[in-house]
C-alpha positions as CSV (number, residue, x, y, z in Angstrom):
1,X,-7.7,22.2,1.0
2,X,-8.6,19.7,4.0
3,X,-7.1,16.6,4.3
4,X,-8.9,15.2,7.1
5,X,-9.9,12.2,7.4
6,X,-11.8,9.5,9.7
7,X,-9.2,8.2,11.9
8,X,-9.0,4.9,13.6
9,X,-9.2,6.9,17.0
10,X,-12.4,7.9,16.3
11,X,-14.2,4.6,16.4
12,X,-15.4,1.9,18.6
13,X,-13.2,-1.4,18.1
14,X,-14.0,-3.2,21.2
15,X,-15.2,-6.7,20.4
16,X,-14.8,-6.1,16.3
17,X,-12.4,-7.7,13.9
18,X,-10.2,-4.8,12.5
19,X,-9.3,-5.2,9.0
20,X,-6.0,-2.9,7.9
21,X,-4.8,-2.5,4.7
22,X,-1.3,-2.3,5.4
23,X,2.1,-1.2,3.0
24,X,4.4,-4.1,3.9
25,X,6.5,-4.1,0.2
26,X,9.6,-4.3,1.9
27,X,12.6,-5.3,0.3
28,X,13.7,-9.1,0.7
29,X,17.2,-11.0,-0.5
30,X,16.6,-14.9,-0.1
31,X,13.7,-15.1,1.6
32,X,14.6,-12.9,3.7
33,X,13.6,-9.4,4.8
34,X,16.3,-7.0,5.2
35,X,14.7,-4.0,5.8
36,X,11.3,-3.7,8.3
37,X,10.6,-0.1,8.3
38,X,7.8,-0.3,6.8
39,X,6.3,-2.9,9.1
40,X,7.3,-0.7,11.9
41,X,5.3,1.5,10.6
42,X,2.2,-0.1,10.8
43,X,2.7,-1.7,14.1
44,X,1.2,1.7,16.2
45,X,-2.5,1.4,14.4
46,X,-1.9,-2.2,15.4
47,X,-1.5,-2.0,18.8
48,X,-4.3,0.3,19.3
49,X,-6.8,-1.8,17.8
50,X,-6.1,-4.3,20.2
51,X,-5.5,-2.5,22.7
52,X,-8.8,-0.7,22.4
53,X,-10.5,-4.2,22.4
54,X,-10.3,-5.5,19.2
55,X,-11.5,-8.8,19.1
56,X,-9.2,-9.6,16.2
57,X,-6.8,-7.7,13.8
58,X,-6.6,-9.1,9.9
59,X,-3.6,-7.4,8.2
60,X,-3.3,-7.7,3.9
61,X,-0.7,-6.5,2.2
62,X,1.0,-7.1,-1.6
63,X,4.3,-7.7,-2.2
64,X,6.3,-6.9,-5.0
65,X,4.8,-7.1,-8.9
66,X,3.4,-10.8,-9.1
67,X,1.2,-9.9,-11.8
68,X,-1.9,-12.0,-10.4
69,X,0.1,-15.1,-9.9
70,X,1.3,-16.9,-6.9
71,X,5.3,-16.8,-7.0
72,X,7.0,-18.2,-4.0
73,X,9.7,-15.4,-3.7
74,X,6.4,-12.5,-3.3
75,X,5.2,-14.2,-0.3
76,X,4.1,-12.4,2.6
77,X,5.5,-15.4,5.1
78,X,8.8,-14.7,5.7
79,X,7.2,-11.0,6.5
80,X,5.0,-12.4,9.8
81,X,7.7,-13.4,12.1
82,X,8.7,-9.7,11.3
83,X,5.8,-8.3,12.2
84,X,5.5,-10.9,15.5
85,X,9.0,-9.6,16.7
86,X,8.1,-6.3,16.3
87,X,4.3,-6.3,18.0
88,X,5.7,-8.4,20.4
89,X,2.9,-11.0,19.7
90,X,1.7,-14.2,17.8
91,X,0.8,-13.1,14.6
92,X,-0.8,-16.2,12.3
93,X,-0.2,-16.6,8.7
94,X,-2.7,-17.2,6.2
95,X,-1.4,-18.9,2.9
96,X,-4.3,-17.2,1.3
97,X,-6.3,-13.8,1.0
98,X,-9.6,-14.8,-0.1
99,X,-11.9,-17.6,0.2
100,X,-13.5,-20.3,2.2
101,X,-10.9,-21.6,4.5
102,X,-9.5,-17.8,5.2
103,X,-13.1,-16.9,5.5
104,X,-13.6,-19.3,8.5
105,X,-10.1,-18.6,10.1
106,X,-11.3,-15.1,10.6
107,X,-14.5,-15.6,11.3
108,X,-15.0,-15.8,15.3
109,X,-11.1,-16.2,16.7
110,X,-10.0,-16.1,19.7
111,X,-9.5,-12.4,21.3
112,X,-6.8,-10.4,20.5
113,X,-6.0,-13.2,17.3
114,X,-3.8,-11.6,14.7
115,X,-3.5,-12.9,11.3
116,X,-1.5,-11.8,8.1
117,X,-3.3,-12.9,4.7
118,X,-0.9,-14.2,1.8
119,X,0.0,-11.5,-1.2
120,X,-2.9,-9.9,-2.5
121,X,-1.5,-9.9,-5.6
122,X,-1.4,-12.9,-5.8
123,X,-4.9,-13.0,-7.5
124,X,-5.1,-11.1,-10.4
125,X,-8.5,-9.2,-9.1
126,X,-6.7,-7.3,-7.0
127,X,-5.0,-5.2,-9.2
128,X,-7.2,-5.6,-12.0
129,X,-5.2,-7.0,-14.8
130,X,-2.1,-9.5,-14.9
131,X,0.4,-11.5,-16.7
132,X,-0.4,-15.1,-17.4
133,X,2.4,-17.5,-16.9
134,X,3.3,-17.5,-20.7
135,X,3.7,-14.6,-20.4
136,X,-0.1,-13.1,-21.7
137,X,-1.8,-10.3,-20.1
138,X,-5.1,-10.8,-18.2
139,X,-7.8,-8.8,-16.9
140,X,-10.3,-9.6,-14.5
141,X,-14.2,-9.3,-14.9
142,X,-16.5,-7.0,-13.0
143,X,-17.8,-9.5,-11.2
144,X,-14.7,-11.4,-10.9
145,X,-12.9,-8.3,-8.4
146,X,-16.8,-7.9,-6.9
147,X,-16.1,-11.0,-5.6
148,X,-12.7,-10.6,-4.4
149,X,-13.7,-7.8,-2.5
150,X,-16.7,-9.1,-0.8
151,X,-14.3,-12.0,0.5
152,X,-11.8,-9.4,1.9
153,X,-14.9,-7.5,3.4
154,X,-15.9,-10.9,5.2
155,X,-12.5,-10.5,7.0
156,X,-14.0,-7.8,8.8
157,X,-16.4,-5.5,10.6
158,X,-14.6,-2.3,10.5
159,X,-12.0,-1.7,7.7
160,X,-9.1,0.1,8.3
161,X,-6.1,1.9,5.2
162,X,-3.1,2.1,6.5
163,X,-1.0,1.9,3.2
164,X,-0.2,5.7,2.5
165,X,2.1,4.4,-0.1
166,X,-0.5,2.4,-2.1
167,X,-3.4,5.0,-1.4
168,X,-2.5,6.5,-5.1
169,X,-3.7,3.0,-6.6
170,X,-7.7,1.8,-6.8
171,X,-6.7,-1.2,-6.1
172,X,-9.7,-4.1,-4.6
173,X,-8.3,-3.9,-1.4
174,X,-8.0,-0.2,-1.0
175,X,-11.4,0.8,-2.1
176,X,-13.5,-3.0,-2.8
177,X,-14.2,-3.4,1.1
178,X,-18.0,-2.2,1.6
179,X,-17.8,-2.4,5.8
180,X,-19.9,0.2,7.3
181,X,-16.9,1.6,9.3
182,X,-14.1,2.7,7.3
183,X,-10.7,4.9,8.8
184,X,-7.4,6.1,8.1
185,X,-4.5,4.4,10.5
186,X,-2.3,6.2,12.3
187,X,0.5,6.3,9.5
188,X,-2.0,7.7,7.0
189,X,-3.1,10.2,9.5
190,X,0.7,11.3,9.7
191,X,1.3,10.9,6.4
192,X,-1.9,13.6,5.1
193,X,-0.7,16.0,7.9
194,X,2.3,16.6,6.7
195,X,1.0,16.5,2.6
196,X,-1.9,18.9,3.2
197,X,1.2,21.2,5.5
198,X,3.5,21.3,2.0
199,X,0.3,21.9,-0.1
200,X,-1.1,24.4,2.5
201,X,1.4,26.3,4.3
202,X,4.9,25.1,3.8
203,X,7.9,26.7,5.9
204,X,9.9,28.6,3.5
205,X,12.3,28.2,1.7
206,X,10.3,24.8,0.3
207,X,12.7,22.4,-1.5
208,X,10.5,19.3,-2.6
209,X,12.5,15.8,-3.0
210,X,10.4,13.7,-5.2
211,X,11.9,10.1,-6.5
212,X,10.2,6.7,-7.6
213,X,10.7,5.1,-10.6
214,X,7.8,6.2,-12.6
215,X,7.1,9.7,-14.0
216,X,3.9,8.5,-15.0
217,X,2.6,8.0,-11.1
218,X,4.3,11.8,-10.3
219,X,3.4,14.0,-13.1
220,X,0.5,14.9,-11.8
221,X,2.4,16.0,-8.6
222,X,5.3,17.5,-10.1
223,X,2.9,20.1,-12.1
224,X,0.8,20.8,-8.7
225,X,4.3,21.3,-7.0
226,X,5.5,23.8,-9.3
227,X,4.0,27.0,-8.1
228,X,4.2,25.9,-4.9
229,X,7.5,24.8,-3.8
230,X,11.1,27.0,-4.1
231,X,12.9,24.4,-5.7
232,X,12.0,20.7,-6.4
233,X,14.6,18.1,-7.1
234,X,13.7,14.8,-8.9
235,X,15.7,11.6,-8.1
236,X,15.1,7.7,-8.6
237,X,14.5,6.1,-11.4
238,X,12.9,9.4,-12.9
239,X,15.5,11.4,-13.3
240,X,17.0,9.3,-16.3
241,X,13.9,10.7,-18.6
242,X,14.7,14.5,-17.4
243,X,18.9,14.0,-17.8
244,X,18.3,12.2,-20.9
245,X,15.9,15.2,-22.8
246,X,17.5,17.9,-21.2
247,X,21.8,17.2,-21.3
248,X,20.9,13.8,-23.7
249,X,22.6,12.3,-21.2
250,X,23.0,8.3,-22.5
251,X,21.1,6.7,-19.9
252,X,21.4,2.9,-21.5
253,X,18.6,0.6,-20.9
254,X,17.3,2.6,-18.3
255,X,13.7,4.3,-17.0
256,X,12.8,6.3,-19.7
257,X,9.3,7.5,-21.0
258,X,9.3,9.2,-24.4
259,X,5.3,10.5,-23.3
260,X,6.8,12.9,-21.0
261,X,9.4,14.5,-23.1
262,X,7.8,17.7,-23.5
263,X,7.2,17.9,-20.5
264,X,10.8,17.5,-19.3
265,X,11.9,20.1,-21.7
266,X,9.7,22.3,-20.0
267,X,11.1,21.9,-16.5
């Protein structure tokens, strides 16, 4: 199995506004990011792109669950004078993703311009379905994310993904832009090397770590790993459903998915 993809390397950025799909969900306590790994993670394809000529570099990100609506403690502003520290350059804040006045800002800036757009879940299109205020779940129309994405593609003219941690999720963002030129970052390139080495040819013995809170996003994973690996440990929030079925261990109000009970007495 090949895992190779198109990499930002591999194209001509001189002169073009680069737009990156970036993971910056980093963990914030009032208002206040306390961890920046992940933006220092980004900041490599970043620097290429304008070192390679770049006329301009348009960064979107989400942050946190907002459930389509625009909540003041998921804003991605207190994340840009992160990202300015650590590029070492002015990076401009957008207090929006999409539409007209974004649109414009991006449009024909000045060379080398960096901007950061505002949550992009902040509009329920991007991830497809919500929660309205009262608490009512929403979904957006067809045409409704067609047009989200085709503002986020105005951003651009060569689009750029970045987010290896948000590439399991068919989210508007991640596969709505229709540019021509499309590439993996730097950090996704690193990140498929070393997937496609596990899946491939993995140094033995293989132990596999695998945590998150969700057996439903690793399931898939967990069964592929299987015959593959020498042992696999789960942590995070998952483990609560496999200690719960297997030593009903009381695990309170916890993560715990009924659906996958079988499959935890399997394992």
């Amino acid at each position: 199995m090949g895992l190779s993809k198109l990499s930002i390397s591999d194209v001509d950025l001189k002169g073009k506004r680069v737009l990156i799909r970036v993971d910056f969900n980093v963990p914030m306590k009032d208002g206040k990011v306390t961890n920046t790994q992940r933006i220092a993670a980004a900041i490599p394809t970043i620097k290429y792109a304008l070192d390679k000529g770049a006329k301009s570099v348009v960064l979107m990100s989400h942050l946190g669950r907002p459930d389509g609506n625009k909540i003041d403690k998921y804003s991605l502003k207190p994340v840009c004078p992160e990202v300015s520290k650590l590029l070492g350059k002015e990076v401009t804040f957008l207090s929006d993703c999409v539409g007209p006045d974004v649109v414009n800002a991006c449009a024909n800036p000045a060379p080398g311009s960096v901007f950061l757009l505002e949550n992009l879940r902040f509009h329920v299109e991007e991830e497809g379905k919500g929660v309205s205020p009262t608490g009512e779940k929403t979904k957006a129309t067809a045409d409704q994310i067609k047009a989200f994405s085709e503002s986020l593609t105005k951003l651009g003219d060569v689009y750029v993904n970045d987010a290896f941690g948000t590439a399991h999720r068919a989210h508007a963002s991640m596969v709505g832009c229709q540019l021509p030129q499309k590439a993996c970052g730097f950090l996704m390139n690193k990140e498929l090397t070393y997937f496609a080495k596990a899946l491939e040819n993995p140094e033995r013995p293989f132990l596999a770590i695998l945590g998150g809170a969700k057996v439903s996003d690793k399931i898939q994973l967990i069964n592929n790993m299987l015959d593959k690996v020498n042992e696999l440990i789960i942590g995070g929030g998952m483990a609560y459903t496999f200690l719960k079925q297997i030593h009903n261990i009381h695990v309170g109000h916890r993560i715990f998915l009924y659906l996958y009970v079988d499959v935890c007495i399997i394992y």
